[in-house]
DOROVO-945140 format. One record per residue (C-alpha): residue number from 1; residue in three letters; x, y, z. Coordinates in nm, 2 decimals. Layout:
N
{resi: NUM resn: ALA x: X y: Y z: Z}
...
END
This chain:
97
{resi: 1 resn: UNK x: -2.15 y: -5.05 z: -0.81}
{resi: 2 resn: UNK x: -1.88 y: -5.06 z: -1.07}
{resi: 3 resn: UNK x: -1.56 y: -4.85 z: -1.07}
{resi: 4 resn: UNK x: -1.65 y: -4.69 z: -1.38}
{resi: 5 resn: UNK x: -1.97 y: -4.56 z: -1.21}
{resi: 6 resn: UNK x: -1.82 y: -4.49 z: -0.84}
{resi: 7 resn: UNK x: -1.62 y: -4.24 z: -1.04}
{resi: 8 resn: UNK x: -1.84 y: -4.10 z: -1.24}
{resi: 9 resn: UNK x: -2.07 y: -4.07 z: -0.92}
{resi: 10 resn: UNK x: -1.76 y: -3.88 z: -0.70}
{resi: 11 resn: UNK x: -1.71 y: -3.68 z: -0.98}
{resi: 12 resn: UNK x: -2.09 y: -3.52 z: -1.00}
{resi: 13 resn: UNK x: -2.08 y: -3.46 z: -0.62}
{resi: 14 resn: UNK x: -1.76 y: -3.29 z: -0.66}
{resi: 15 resn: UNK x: -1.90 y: -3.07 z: -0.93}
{resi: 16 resn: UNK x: -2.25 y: -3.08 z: -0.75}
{resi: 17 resn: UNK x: -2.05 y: -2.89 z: -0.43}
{resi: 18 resn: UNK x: -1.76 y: -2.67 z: -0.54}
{resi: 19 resn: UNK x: -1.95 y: -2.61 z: -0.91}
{resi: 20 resn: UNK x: -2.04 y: -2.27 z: -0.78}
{resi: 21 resn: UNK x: -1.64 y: -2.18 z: -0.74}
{resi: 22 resn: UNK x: -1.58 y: -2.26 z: -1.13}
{resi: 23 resn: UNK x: -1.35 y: -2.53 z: -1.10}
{resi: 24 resn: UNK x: -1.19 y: -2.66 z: -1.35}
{resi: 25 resn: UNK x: -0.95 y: -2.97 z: -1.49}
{resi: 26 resn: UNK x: -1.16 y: -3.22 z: -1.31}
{resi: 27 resn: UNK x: -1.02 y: -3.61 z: -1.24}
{resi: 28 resn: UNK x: -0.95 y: -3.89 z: -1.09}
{resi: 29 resn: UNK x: -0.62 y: -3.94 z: -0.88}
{resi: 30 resn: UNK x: -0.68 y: -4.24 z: -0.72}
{resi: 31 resn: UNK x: -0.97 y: -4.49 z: -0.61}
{resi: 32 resn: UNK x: -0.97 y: -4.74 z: -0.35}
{resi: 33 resn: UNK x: -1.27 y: -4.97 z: -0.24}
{resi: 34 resn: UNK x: -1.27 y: -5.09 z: 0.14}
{resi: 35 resn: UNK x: -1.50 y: -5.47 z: 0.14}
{resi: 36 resn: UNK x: -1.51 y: -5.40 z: 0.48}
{resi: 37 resn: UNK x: -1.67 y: -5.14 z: 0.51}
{resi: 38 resn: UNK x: -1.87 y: -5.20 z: 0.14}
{resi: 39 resn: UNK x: -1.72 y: -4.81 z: 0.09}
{resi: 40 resn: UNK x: -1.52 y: -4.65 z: -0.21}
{resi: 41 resn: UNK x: -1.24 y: -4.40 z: -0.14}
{resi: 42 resn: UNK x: -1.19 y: -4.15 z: -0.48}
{resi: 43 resn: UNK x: -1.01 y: -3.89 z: -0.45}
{resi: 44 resn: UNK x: -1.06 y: -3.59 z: -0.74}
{resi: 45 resn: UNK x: -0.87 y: -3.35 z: -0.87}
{resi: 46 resn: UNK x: -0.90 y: -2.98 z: -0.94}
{resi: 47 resn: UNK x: -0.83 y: -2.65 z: -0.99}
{resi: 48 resn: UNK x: -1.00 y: -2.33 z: -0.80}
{resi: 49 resn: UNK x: -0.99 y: -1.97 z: -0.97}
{resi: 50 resn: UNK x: -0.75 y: -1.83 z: -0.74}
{resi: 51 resn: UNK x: -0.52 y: -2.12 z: -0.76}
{resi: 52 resn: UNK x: -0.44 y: -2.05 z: -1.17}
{resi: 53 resn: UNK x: -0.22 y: -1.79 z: -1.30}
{resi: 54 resn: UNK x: -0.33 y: -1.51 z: -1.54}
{resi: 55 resn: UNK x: -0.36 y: -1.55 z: -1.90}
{resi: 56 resn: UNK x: -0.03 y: -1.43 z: -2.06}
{resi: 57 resn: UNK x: 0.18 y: -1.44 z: -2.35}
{resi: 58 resn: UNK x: 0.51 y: -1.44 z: -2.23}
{resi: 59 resn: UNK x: 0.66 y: -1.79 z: -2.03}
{resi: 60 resn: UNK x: 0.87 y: -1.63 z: -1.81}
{resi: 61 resn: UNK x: 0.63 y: -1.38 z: -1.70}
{resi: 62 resn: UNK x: 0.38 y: -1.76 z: -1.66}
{resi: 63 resn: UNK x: 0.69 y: -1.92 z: -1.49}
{resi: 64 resn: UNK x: 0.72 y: -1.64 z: -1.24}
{resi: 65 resn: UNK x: 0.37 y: -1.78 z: -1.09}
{resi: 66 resn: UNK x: 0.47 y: -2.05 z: -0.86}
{resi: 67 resn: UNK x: 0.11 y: -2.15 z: -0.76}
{resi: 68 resn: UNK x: 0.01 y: -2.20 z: -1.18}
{resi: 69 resn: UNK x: 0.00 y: -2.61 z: -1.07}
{resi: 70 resn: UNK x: -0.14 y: -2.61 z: -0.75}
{resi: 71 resn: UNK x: -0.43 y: -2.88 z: -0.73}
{resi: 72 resn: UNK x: -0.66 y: -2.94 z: -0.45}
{resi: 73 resn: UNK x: -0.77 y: -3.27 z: -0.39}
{resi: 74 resn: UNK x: -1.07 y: -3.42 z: -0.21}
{resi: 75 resn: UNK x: -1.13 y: -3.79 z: -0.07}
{resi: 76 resn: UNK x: -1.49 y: -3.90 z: -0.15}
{resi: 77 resn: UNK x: -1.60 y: -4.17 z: 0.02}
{resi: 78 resn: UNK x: -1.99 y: -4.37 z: -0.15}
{resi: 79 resn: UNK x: -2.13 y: -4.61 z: -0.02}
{resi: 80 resn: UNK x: -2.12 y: -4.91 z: -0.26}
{resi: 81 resn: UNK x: -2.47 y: -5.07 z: -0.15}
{resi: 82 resn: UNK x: -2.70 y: -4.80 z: -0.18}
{resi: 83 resn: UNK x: -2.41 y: -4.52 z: -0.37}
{resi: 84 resn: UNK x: -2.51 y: -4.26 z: -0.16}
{resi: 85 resn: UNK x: -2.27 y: -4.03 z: -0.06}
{resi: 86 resn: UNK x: -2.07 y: -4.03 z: 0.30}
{resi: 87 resn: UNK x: -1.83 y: -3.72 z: 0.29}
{resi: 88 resn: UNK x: -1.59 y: -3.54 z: 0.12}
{resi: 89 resn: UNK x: -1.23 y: -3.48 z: 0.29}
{resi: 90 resn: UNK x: -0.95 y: -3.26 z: 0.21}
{resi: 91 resn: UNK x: -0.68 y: -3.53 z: 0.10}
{resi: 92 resn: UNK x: -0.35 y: -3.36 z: 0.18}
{resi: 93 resn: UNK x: -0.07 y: -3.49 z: -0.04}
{resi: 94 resn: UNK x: 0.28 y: -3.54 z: 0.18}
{resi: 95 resn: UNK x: 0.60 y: -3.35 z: 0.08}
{resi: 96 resn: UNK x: 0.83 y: -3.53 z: -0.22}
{resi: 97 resn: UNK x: 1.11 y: -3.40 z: -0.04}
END
């Protein structure tokens, strides 16, 4: 399978199984393919409904919400010989600080 389409694959099984929450500001954030194993590793992207601030005009008022970026971000892991997929993981991002 080609990058292009192990994306596009992780992508439709990530809509496929949170669709139902209406998430939103799907992508990719990183993609790693294992020849060992004949597996690929994408992680995706997106936002939940409870993780994006109200609708407002003012900034400040939009600033005040510190959780307007938060992201989540699932590993998941296709099988490159038959694309089927393996699982989906929580991939938690470590502290910047």
């Amino acid at each position: 399978m080609e990058m292009k389409q192990a994306v596009l694959r992780a992508k439709r099984a990530i809509l496929d199984l949170f669709g139902d929450e209406d998430i939103d500001e799907i992508g990719l954030e990183e993609i790693e393919f294992d020849p060992v194993e004949a597996v690929w590793n994408i992680t995706i992207g997106f936002r939940r409904p409870w993780s994006r601030s109200p609708r407002t005009e003012s900034k400040l008022v939009g600033a005040m919400f510190s959780n307007y970026g938060e992201r989540w971000y699932k590993t998941v892991r296709l099988s490159d010989t038959d694309e089927k997929l393996l699982s989906v993981k929580d991939r938690i991002l470590k502290d910047a600080a």
